[in-house]
C-alpha positions as a LaTeX table, in Angstrom:
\begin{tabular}{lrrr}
\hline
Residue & $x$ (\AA) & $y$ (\AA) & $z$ (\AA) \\
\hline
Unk1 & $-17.53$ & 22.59 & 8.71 \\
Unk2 & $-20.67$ & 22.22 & 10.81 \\
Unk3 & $-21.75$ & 20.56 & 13.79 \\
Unk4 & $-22.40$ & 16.58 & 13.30 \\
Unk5 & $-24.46$ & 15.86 & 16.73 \\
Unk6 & $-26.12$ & 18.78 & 18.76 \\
Unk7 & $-24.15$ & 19.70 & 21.73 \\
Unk8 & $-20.24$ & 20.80 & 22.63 \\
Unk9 & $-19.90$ & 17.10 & 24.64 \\
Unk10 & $-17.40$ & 14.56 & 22.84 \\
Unk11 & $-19.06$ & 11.24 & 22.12 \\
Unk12 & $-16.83$ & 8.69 & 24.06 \\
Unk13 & $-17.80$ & 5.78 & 21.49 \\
Unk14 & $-17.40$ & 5.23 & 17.89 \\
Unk15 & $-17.91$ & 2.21 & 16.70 \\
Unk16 & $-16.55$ & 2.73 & 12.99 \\
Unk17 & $-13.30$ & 3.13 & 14.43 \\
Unk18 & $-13.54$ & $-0.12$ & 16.32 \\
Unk19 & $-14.40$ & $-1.71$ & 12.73 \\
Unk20 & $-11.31$ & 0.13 & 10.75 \\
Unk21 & $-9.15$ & $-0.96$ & 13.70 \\
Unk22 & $-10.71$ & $-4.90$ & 12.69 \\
Unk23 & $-9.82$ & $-4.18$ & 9.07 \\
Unk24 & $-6.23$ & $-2.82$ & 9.89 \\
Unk25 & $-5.02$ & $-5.79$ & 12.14 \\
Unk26 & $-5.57$ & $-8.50$ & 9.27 \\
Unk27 & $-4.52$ & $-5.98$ & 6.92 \\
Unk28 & $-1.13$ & $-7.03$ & 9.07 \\
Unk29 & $-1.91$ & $-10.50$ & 9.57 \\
Unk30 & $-1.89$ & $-10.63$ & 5.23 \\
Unk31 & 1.16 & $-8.56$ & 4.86 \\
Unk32 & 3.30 & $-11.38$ & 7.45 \\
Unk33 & 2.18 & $-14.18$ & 4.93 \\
Unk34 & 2.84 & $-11.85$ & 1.68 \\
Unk35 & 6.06 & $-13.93$ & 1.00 \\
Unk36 & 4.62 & $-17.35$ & 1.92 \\
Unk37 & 1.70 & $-16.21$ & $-1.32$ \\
Unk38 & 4.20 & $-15.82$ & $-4.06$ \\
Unk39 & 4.51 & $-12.59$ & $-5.49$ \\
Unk40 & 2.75 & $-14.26$ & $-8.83$ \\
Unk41 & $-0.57$ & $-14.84$ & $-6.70$ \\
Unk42 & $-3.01$ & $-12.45$ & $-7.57$ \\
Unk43 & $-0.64$ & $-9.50$ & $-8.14$ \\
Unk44 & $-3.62$ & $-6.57$ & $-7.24$ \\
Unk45 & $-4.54$ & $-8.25$ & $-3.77$ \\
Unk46 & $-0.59$ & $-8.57$ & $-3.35$ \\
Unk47 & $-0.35$ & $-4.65$ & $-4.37$ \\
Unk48 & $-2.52$ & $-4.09$ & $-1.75$ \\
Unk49 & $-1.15$ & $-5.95$ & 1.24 \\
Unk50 & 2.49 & $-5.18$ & 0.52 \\
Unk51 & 2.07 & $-1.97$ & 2.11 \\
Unk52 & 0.46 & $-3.73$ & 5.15 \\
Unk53 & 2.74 & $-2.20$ & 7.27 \\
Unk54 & 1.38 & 0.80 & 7.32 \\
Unk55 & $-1.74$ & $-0.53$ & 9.66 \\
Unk56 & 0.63 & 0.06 & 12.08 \\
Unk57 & 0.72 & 3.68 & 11.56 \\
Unk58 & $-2.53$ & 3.53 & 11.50 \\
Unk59 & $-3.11$ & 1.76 & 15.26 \\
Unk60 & $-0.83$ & 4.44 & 16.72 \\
Unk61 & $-2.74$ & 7.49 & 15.29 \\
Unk62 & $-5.85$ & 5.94 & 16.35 \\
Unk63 & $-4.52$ & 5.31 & 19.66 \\
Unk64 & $-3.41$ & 8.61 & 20.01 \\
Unk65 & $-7.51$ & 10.16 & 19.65 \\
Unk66 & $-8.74$ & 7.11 & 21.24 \\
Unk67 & $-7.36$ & 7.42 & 24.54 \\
Unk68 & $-6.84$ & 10.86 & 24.99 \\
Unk69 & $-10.57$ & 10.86 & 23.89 \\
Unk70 & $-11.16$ & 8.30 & 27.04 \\
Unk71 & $-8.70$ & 9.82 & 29.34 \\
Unk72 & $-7.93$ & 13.29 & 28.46 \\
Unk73 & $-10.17$ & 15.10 & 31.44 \\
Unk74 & $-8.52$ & 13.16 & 33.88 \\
Unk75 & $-5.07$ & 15.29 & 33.43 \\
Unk76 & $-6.35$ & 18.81 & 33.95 \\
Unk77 & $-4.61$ & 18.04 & 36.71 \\
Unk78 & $-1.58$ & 15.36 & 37.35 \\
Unk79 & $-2.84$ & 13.87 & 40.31 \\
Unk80 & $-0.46$ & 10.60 & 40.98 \\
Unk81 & $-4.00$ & 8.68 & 42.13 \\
Unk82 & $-5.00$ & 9.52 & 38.51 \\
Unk83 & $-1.88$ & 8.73 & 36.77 \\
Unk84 & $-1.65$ & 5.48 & 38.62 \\
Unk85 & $-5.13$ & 4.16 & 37.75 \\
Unk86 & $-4.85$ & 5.07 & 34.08 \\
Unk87 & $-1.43$ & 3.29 & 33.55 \\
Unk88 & $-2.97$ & 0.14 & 35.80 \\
Unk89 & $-5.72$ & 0.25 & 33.56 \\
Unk90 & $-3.79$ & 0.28 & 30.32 \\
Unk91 & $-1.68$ & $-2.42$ & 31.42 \\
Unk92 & $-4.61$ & $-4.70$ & 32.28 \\
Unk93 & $-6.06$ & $-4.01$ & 28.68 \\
Unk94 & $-2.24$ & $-4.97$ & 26.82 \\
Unk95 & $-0.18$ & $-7.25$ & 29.05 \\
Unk96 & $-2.14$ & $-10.32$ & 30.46 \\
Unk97 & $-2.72$ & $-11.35$ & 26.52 \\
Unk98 & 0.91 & $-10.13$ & 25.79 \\
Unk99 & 2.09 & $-12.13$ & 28.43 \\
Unk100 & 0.13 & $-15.50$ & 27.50 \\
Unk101 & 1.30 & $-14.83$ & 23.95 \\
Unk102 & 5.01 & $-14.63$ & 24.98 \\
Unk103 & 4.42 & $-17.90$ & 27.49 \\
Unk104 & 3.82 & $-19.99$ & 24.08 \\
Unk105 & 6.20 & $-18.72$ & 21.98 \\
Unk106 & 8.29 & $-20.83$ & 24.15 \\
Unk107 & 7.57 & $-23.62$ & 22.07 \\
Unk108 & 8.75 & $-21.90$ & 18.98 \\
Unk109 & 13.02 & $-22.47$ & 20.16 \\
Unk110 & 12.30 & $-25.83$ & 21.77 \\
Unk111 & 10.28 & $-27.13$ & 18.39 \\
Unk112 & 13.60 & $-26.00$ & 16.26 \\
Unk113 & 16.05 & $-27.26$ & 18.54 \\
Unk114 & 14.08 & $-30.77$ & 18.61 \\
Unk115 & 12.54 & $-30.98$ & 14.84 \\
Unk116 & 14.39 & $-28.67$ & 12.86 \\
Unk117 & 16.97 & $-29.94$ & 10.52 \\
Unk118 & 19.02 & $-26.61$ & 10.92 \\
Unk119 & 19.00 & $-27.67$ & 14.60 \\
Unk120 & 20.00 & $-23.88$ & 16.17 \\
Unk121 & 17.41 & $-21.23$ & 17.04 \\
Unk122 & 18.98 & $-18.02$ & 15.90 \\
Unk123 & 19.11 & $-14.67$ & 17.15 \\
Unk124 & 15.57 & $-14.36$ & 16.57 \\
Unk125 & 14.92 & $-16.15$ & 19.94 \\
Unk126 & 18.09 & $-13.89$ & 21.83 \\
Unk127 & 17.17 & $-14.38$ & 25.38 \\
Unk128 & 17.68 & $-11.16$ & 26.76 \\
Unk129 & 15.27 & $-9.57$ & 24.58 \\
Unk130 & 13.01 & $-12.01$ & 25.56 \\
Unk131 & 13.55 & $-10.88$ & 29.44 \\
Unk132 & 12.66 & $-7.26$ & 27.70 \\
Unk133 & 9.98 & $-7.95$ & 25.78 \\
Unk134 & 8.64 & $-9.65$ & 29.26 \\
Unk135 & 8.43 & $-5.62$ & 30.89 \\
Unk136 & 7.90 & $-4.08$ & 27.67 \\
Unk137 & 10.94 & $-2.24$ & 27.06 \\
Unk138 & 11.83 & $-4.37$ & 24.20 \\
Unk139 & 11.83 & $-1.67$ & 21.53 \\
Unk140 & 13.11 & 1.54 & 23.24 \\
Unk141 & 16.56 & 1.47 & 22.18 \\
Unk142 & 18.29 & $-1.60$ & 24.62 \\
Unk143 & 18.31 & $-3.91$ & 21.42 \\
Unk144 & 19.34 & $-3.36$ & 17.31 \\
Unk145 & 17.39 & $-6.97$ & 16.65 \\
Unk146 & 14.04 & $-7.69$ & 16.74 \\
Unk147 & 12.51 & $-11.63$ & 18.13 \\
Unk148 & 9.97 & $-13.52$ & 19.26 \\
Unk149 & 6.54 & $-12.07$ & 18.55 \\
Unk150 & 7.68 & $-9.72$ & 15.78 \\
Unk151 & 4.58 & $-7.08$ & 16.38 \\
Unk152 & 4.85 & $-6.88$ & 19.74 \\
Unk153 & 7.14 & $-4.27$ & 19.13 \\
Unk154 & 4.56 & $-1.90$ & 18.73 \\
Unk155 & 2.86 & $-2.80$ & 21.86 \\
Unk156 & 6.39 & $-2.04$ & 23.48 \\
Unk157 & 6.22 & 1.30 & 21.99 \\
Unk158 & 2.02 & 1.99 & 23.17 \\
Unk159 & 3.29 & 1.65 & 26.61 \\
Unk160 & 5.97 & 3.89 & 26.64 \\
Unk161 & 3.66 & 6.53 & 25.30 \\
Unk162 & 0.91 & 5.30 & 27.86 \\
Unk163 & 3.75 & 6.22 & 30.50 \\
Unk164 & 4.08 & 9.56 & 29.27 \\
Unk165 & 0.66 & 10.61 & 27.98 \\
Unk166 & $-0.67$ & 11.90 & 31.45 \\
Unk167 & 1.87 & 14.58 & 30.37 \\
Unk168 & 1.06 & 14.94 & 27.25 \\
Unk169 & $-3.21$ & 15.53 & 28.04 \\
Unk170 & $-1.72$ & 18.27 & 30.32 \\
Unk171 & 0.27 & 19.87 & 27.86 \\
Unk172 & $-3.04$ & 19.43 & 25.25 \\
Unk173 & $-5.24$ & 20.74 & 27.70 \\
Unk174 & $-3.81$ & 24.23 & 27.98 \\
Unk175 & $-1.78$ & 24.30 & 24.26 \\
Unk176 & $-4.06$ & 22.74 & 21.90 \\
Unk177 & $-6.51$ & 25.36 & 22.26 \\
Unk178 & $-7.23$ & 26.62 & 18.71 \\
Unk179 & $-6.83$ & 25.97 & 15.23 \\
Unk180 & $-3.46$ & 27.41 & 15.16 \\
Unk181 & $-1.91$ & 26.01 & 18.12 \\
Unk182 & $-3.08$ & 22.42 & 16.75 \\
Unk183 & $-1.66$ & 23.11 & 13.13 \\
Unk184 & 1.51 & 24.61 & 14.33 \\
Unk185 & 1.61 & 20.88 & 16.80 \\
Unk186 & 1.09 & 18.76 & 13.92 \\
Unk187 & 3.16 & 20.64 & 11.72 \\
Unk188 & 6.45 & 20.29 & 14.58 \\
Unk189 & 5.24 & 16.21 & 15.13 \\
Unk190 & 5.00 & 15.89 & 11.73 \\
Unk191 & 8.57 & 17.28 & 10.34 \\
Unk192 & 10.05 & 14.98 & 13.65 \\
Unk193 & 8.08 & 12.15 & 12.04 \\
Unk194 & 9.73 & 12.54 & 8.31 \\
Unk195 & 13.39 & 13.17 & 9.45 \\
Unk196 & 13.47 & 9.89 & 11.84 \\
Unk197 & 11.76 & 8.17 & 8.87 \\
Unk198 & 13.74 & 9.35 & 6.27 \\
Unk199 & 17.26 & 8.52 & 8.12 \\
Unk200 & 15.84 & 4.62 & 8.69 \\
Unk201 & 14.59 & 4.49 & 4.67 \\
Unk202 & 10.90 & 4.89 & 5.28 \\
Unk203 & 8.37 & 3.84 & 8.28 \\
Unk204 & 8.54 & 0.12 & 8.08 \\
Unk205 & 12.20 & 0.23 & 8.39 \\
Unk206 & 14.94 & 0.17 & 11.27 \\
Unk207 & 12.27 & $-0.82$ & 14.03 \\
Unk208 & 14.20 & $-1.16$ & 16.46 \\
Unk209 & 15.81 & 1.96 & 16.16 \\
Unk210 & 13.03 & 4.27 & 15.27 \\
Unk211 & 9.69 & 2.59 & 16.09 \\
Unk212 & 9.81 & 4.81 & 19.57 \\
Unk213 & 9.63 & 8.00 & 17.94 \\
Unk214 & 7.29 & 6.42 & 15.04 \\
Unk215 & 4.83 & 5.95 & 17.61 \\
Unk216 & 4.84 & 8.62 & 20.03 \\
Unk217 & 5.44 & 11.18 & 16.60 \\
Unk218 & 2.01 & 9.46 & 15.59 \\
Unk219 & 0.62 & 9.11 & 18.93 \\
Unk220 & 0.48 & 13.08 & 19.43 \\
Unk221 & $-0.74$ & 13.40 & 15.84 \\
Unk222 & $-3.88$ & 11.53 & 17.27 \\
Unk223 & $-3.95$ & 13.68 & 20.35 \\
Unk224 & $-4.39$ & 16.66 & 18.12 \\
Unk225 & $-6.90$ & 14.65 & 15.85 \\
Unk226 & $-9.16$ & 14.62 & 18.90 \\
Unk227 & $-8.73$ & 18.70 & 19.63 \\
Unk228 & $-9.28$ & 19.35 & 16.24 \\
Unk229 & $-12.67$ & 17.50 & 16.06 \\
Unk230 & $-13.64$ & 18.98 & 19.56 \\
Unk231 & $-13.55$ & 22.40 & 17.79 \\
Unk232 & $-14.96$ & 21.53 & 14.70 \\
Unk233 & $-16.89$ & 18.77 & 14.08 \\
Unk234 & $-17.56$ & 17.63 & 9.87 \\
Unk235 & $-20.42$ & 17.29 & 8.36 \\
Unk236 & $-21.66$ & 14.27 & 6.21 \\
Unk237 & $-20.75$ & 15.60 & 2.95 \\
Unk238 & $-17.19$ & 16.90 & 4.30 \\
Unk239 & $-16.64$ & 13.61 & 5.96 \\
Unk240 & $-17.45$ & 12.22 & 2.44 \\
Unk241 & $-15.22$ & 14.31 & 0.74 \\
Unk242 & $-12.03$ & 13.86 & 3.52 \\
Unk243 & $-12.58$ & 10.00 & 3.04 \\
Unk244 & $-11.93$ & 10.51 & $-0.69$ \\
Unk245 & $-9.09$ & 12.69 & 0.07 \\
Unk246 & $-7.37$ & 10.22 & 2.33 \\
Unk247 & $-7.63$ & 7.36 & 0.20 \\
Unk248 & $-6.83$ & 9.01 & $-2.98$ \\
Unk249 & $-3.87$ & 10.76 & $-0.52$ \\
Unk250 & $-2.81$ & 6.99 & 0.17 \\
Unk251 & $-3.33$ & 5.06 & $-3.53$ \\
Unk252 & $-1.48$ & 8.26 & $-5.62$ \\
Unk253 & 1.43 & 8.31 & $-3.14$ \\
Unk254 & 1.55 & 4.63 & $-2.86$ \\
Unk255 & 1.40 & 4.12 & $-6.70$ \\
Unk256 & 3.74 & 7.09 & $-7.75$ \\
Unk257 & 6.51 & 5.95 & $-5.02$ \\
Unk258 & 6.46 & 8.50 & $-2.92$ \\
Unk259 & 8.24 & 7.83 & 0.02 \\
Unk260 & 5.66 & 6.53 & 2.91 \\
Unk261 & 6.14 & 8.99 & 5.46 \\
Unk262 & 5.52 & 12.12 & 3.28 \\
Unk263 & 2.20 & 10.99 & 2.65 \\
Unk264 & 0.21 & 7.71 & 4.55 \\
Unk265 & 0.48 & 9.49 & 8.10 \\
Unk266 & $-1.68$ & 12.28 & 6.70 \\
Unk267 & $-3.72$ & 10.66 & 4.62 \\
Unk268 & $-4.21$ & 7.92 & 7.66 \\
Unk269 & $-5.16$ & 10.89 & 9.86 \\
Unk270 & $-7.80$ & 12.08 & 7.13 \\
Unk271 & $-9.14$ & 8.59 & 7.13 \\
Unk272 & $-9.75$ & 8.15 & 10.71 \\
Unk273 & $-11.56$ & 12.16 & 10.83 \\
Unk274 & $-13.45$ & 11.08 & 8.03 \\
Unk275 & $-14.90$ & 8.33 & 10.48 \\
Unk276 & $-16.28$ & 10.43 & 13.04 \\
Unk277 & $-19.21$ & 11.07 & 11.52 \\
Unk278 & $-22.59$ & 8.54 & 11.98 \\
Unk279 & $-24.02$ & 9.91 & 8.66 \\
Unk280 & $-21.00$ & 9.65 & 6.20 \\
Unk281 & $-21.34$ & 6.92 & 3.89 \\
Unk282 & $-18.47$ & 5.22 & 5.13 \\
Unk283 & $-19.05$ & 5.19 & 8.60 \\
Unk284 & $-22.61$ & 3.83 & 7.47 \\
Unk285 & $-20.77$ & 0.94 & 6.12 \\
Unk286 & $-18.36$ & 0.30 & 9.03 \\
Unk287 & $-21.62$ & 0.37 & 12.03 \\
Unk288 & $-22.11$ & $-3.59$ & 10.64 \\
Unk289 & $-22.29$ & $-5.57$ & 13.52 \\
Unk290 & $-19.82$ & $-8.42$ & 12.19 \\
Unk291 & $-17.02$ & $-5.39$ & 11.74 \\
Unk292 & $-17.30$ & $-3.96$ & 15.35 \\
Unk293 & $-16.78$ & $-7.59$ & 16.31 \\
Unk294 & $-13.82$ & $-8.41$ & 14.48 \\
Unk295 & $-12.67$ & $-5.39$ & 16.12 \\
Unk296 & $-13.22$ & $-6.20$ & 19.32 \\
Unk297 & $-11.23$ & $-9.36$ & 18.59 \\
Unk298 & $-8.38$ & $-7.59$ & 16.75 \\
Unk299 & $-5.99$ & $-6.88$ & 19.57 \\
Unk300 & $-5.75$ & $-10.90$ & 19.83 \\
Unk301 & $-5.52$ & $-11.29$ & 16.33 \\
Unk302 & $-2.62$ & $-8.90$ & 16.08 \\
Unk303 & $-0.69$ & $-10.68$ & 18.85 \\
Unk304 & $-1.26$ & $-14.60$ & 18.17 \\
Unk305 & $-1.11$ & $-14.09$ & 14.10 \\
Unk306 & 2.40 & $-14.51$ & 13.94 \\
Unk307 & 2.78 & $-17.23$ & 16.33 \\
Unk308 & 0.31 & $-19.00$ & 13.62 \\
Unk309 & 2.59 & $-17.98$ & 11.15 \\
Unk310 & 5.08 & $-19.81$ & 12.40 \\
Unk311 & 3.54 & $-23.00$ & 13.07 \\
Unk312 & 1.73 & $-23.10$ & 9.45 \\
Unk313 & 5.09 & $-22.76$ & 8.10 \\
Unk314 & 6.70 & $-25.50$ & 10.05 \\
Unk315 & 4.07 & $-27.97$ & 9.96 \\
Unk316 & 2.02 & $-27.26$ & 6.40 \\
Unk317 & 4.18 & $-24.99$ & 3.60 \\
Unk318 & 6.31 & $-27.78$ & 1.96 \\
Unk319 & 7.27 & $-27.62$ & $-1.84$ \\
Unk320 & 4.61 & $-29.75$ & $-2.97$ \\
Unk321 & 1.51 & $-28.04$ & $-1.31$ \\
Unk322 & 0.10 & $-25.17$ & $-3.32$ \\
Unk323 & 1.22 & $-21.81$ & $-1.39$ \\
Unk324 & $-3.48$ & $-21.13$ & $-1.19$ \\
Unk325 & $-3.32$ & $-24.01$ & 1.26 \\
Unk326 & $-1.41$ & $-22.95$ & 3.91 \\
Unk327 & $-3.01$ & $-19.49$ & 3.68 \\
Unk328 & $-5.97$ & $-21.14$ & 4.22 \\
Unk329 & $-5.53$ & $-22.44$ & 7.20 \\
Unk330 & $-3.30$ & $-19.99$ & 8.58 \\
Unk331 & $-6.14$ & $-16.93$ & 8.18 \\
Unk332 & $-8.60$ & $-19.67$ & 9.43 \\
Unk333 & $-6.11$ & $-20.56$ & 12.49 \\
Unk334 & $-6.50$ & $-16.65$ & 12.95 \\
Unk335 & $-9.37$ & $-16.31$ & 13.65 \\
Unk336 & $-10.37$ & $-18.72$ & 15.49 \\
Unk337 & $-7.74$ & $-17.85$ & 17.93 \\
Unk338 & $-8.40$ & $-14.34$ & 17.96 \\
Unk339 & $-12.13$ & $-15.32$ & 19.01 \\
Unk340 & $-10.59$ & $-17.40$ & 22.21 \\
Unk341 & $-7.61$ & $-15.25$ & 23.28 \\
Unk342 & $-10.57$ & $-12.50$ & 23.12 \\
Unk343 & $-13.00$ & $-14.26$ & 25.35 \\
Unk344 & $-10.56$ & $-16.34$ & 27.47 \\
Unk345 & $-7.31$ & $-14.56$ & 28.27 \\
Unk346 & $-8.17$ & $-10.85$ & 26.41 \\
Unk347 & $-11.57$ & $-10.02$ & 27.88 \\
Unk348 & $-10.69$ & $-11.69$ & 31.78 \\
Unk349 & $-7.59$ & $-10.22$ & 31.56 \\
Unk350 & $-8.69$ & $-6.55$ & 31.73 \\
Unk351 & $-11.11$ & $-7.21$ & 34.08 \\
Unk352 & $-9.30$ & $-9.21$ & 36.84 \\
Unk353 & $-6.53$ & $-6.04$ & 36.25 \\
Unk354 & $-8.47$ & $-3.35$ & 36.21 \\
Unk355 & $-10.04$ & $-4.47$ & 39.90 \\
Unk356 & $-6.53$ & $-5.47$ & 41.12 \\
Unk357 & $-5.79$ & $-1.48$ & 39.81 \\
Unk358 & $-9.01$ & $-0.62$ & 42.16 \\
Unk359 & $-8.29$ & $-2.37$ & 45.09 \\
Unk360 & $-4.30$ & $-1.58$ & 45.21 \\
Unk361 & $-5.33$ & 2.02 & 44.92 \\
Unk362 & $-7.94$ & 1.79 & 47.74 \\
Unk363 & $-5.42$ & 0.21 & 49.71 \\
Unk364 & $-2.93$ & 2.97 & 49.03 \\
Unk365 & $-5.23$ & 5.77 & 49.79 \\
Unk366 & $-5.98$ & 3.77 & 52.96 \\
Unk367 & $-2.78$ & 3.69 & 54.36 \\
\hline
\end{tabular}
């Protein structure tokens, strides 16, 4: 192992993972329309994006490094003007979308009750969870189902691990000091991670009753991602040689039928250290400008896609269109609407929240 850039500092930026998160989100967006495909249609592509569920993992290990990357130094210390500003700051960044998102899925119940020939709405559009999903709590153990916007489960789960991780950087700060420390961490998170996983089936399964632990498990995995690399930092040709490992980690365990969480949390977490260096071949590939910015945009294309979904169904797939059709338009539907949430509800969003954050704060300190 050997130093990749000169210096002890931690870049703050890197823009391959802002291209692998791109990739990841319509990995998702392809796995919701799997069924819609056939399972005939191209069966390698379908190989591929039946285990699209495992993005997800993916987000929250990324998460994880990401913000404790961003945020970390602020906790040396838990200050509650601190704490405050980071969780106003992470809930400009996830709810205004979330909450525009949620405003038209009100359609959804009042298109079936009007158009549908079944002429009820389900349990899928429970009203209470609605009221949850609304504060964010809709995945931490108040509710077995799981309505409405389907992923926003997960963004349920990044805020409850937003609320605690001022805790956590304090813990990492003073724990997470050596090689040792960090393996014995991982090693704890990552036993946790297999017995929740195993009791629901495997990862993808039982959401609503282990997607908490799924993503704070994997959260701290990321934490210790990021103390790892601040101690040793990969080379080129080791970055080369962890990217192979990760992906052969993923395809062997995924082809054999290994279980999921035995193997694609690790190999996940080799993928994304394998990224943090400029000068790997990989990471080469991912700096491409049109990546980064289908990254940018993928927060909005995680949140609307299934909303799309659910209007492509209702309005296009009928027996006698060919299933490529509506797949069609539904990726195209995508992404254009990923491209406007992004620059008209995503983008203000955060800003208008993060000064709201500023000035509440100033106020506060005022008084």
């Amino acid at each position: 192992m050997s130093p990749c850039v000169s210096g002890s500092s931690i870049r703050r930026d890197y823009p391959a993972l802002t291209a692998i998160r791109g990739i990841a989100a319509w990995w998702v967006v392809l796995y919701h329309f799997r069924v819609e495909l056939g399972l005939q249609t191209w069966p390698i592509f379908q190989a591929v994006i039946a285990f699209g569920y495992l993005a997800v993992d993916l987000f929250f290990i990324m998460s994880g490094f990401v913000i404790a990357l961003s945020y970390e130094q602020n906790f040396r210390s838990l200050r509650q003007q601190s704490i405050l500003r980071f969780l106003g700051y992470r809930l400009a960044r996830i709810y205004p979308l979330h909450l525009v998102v949620m405003i038209l899925f009100l359609v959804n119940p009042i298109a079936i009750a009007l158009f549908s020939s079944k002429g009820t709405v389900g349990d899928r559009y429970d009203i209470g969870y609605y009221f949850e999903s609304l504060f964010l709590i809709q995945n931490w153990g108040f509710s077995d189902i799981s309505g409405w916007n389907y992923p926003a489960w997960s963004i349920s789960t990044e805020w409850a691990a937003y609320l605690i991780f001022p805790i956590m950087a304090w813990c990492s700060v003073r724990v997470l000091t050596n090689l040792r420390n960090i393996a014995t961490v991982i090693l704890v998170v990552g036993a946790a991670l297999m017995v929740f996983s195993a009791r629901a089936g495997g990862l993808g399964n039982d959401i609503p009753r282990i997607g908490l632990a799924r993503c704070l498990l994997e959260f701290s995995i990321g934490i210790c991602l990021l103390k790892f690399w601040a101690l040793y930092r990969l080379g080129p040709s080791v970055a080369n040689v962890v990217f192979i490992a990760a992906i052969a980690m993923l395809v062997i365990g995924a082809a054999m039928g290994v279980s999921d969480y035995v193997y694609a949390p690790w190999g996940l977490a080799l993928l994304i250290v394998s990224l943090l260096c400029d000068t790997a071949i990989l990471t080469r590939l991912l700096n491409n400008p049109v990546l980064i910015s289908i990254g940018k945009v993928s927060y909005s294309t995680y949140m609307i896609h299934y909303l799309v979904k659910d209007w492509v169904k209702f309005t296009i797939e009928k027996p006698s269109v060919p299933s490529i059709v509506p797949f069609f338009i539904y990726v195209l539907c995508v992404a254009a609407a990923s491209v406007v949430l992004y620059r008209f509800v995503e983008l203000p969003g955060r800003i208008v929240g993060r000064k709201l954050t500023d000035r509440l704060l100033h106020h506060r300190q005022a008084a």
